[in-house]
Every structure is written in structure tokens, then in C-alpha cells.
TIKOL-645473 format. One line per 5 residues: number of its first residue (from 1); their letters; for each residue x, y, z of N, C-alpha, C. Coordinates in steps of 0.001 Angstrom, whole numbers. Atoms other than C-alpha are relative to their C-alpha. Layout:
BEGIN
NUM	a	X/Y/Z/X/Y/Z/X/Y/Z ~ ...
This chain:
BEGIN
1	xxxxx	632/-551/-1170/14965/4450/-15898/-787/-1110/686 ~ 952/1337/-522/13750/1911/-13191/-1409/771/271 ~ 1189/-260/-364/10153/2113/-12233/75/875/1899 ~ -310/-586/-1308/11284/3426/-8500/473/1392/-312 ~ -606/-924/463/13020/6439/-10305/-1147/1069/-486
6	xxxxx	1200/-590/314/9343/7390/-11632/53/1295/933 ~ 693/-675/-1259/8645/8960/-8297/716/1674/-139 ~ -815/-889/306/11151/11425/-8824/301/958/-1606 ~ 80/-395/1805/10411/12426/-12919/-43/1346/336 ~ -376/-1697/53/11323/15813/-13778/-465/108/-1504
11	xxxxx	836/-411/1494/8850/16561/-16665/200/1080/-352 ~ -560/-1476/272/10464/19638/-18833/-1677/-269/-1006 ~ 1130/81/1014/6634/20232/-20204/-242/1163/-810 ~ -315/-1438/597/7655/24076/-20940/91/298/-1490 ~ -1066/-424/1454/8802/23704/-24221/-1373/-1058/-921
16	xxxxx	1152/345/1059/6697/23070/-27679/355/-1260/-222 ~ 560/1564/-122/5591/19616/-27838/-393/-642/-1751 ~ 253/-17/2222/5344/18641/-32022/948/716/-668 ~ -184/-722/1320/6420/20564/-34883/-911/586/-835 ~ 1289/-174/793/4666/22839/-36895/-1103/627/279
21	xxxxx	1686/-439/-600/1212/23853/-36952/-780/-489/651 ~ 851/625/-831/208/21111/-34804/967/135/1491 ~ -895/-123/-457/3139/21861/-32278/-1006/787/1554 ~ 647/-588/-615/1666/23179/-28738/657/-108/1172 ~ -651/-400/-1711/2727/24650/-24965/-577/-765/786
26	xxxxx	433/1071/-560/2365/22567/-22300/776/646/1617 ~ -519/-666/-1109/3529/23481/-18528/867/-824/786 ~ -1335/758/-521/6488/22102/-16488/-378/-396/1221 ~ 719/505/-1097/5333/19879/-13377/1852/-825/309 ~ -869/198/-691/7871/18996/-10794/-840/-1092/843
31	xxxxx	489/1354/-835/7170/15422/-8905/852/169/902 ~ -883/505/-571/9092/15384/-5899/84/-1139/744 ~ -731/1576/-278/10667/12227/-4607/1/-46/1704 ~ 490/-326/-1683/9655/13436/-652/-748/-1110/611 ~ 973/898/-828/8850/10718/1596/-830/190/592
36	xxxxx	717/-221/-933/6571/11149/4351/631/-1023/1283 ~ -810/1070/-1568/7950/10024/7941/-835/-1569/195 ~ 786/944/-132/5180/7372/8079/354/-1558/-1093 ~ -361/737/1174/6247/5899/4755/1736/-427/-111 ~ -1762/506/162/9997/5689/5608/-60/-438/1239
41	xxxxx	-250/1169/-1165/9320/3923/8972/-363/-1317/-699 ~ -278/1239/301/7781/1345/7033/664/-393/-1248 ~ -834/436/433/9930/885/4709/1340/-251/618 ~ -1257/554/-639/12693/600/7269/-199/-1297/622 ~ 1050/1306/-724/10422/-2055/9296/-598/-687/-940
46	xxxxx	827/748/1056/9528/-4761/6382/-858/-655/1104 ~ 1226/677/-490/6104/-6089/7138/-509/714/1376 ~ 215/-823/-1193/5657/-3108/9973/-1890/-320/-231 ~ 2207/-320/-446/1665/-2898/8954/-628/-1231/-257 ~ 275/899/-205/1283/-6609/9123/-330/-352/754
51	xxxxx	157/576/-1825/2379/-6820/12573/-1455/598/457 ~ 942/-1476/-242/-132/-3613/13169/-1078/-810/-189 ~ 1319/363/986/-2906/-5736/11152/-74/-1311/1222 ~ -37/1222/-998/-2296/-8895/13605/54/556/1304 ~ 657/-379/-1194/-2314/-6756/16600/-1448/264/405
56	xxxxx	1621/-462/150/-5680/-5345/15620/-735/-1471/445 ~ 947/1333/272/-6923/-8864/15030/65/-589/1441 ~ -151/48/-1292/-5368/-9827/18231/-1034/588/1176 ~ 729/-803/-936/-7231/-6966/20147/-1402/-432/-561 ~ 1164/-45/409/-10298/-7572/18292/-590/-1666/612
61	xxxxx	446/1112/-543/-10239/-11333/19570/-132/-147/1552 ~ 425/-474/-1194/-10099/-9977/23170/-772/255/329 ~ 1134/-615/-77/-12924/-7790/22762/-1085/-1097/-253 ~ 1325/915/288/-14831/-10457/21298/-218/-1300/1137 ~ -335/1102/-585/-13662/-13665/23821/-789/1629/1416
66	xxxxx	666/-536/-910/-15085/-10612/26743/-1234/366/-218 ~ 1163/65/56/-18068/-10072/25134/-952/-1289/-17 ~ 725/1544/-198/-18831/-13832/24830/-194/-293/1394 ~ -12/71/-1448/-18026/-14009/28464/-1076/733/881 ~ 596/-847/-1282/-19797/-11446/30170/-1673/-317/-1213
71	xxxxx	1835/366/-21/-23334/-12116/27789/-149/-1426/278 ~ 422/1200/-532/-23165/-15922/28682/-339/143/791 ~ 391/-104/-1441/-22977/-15096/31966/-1178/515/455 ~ 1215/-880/-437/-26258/-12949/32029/-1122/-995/-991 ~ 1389/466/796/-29809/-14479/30717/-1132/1209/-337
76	xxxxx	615/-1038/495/-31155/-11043/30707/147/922/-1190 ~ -37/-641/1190/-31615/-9736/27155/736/1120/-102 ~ 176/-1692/-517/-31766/-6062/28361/2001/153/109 ~ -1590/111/-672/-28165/-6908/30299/1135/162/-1315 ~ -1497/513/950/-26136/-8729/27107/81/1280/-640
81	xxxxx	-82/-911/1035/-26636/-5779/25054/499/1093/-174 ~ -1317/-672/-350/-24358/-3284/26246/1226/-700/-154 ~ -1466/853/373/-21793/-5727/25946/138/-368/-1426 ~ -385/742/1852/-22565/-7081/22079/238/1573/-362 ~ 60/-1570/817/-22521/-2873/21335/1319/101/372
86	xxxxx	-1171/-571/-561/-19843/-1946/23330/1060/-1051/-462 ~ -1630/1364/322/-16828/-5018/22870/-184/-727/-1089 ~ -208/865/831/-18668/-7534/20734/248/718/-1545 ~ -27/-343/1760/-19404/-4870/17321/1530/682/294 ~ -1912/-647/-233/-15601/-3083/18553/769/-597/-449
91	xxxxx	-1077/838/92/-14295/-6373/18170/-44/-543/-1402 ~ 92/0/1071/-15569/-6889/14895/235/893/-916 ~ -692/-773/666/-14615/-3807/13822/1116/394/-343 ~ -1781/74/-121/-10910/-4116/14893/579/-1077/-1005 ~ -357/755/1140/-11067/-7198/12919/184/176/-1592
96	xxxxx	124/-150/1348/-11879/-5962/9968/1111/1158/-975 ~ -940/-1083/90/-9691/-3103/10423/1137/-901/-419 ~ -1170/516/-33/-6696/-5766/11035/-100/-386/-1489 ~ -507/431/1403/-7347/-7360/7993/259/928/-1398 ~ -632/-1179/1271/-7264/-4469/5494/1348/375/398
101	xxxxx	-1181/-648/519/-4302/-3116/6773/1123/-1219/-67 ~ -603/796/37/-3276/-6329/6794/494/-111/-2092 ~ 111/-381/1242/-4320/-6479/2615/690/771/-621 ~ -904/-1697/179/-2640/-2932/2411/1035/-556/-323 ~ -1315/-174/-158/843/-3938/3106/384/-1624/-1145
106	xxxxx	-746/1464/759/719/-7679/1286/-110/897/-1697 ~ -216/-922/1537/-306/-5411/-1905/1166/456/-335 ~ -915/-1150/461/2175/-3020/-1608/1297/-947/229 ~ -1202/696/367/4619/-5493/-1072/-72/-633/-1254 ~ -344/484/1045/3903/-7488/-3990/19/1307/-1408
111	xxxxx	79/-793/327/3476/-3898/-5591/1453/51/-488 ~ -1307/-843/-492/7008/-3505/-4880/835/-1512/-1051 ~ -603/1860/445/7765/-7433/-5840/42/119/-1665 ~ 654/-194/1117/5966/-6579/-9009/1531/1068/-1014 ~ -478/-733/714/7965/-3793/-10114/1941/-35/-66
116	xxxxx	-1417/347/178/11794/-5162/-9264/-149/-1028/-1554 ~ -49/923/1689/10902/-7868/-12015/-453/786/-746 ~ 727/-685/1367/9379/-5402/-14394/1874/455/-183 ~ -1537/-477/393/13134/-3548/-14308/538/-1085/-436 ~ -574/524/630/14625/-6697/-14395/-123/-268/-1183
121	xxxxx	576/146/1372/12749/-7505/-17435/534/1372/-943 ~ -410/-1051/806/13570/-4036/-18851/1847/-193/-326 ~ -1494/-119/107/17381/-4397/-18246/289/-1317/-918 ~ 213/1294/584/16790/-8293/-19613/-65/131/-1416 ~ 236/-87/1333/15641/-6961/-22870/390/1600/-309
126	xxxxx	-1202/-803/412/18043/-3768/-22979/978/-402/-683 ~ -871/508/212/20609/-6038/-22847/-163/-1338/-1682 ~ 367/943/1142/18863/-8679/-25519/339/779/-1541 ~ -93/-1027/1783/18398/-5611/-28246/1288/345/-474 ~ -1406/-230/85/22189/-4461/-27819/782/-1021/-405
131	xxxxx	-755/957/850/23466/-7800/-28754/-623/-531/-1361 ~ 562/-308/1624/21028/-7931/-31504/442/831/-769 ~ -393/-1109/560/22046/-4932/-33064/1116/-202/-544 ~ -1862/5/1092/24354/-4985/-36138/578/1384/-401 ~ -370/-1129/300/26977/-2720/-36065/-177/407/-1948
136	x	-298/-310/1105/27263/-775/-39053/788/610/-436
């Protein structure tokens, strides 16, 4: 069973679990294997919430390059300060945004990276024990 196949486990938990007097009921849980539309765009689009994460950052360097602009331009305290609230903390917040979902998607890719070599490794040492194995 690869690790991708998980998602989809069909746990028969119905049935007595032991032997015996230590033997006990347990209840049958169904996982289903149901994408979500959000989750099968990006997996059709590799690196979709990267781009997303570099637009943010993008927009967030806008906001910030107009808030530098318009409080240089003023010497009145009172003035800049609608602008550092309004664009400059926006633009720091978009940033910060970009980079998590930037974080998000390099995870879940190596998430993903992670768990093709774990199978291979499983099939690697399937195959190792089976030629070990003396017939008898």
C-alpha cells in the first residue's frame, strides 16, 4: 500500500479485535478519498500557490513603494499617517501573507517529495526481503 493510497483506507473496525478475554468491539470508519475543487486545481497547476504567494508579495511591494511615496512627499506628521495605516501596514501584511502561502506549498511539495521516496523505499525493501527468502 503506497502512502497516497492512505487517504482512501477502508478500516473494517466492526469486528473483534484480539482473542479471548482480552478480545474487544471497535467501530468501522470510512475515510473517503474526496478531493475538494480547490485541492484538485492545485494539483493540476504545480506550484499554483507559489505564483499566488509572489503575487501577494508583488502587491504588497506596491502598497509599500506608494506609501513611501506619498509620506516623503508630505512633512506633516498628522498627513503621513493615513498612508503608513492604510498601504504601508497592508503592504506588510500582504507580505507576510505571500510568504506563508508561499511556505504552504514548498512544504507540501516536499510533503509529497517526501512520501514518493518513502514508497520507493518500501517497494526497495519488498523486493530486498523476497530475494532473501529461502524457499522451502
Amino acid at each position: 500500500m503506497t502512502v497516497g493510497q492512505l487517504i482512501d483506507l477502508d478500516l473494517d473496525l466492526d469486528a473483534e479485535v484480539g482473542a479471548g478475554p482480552s478480545a474487544r468491539r471497535v467501530r468501522r470508519v470510512r475515510v473517503p478519498a474526496a478531493v475538494s475543487k480547490a485541492a484538485a486545481v492545485t494539483r493540476a497547476v504545480p506550484h499554483l500557490l507559489t505564483y499566488v504567494g509572489i503575487a501577494l508579495l508583488l502587491g504588497a511591494g506596491a502598497l509599500i513603494a506608494l506609501a513611501w511615496g506619498r509620506i516623503a512627499g508630505t512633512l506633516d506628521v498628522g498627513l503621513q499617517l493615513p498612508y503608513l495605516a492604510s498601504a504601508g501596514f497592508t503592504g506588510v501584511g500582504l507580505a507576510v501573507c505571500g510568504v506563508a502561502v508561499i511556505l504552504v506549498d514548498t512544504r507540501a511539495t516536499d510533503a509529497r517529495a517526501r512520501a514518493a521516496q518513502l514508497d520507493a523505499l518500501a517497494a526497495t525493501l519488498r523486493e530486498v526481503r523476497e530475494a532473501l527468502e529461502v524457499p522451502r
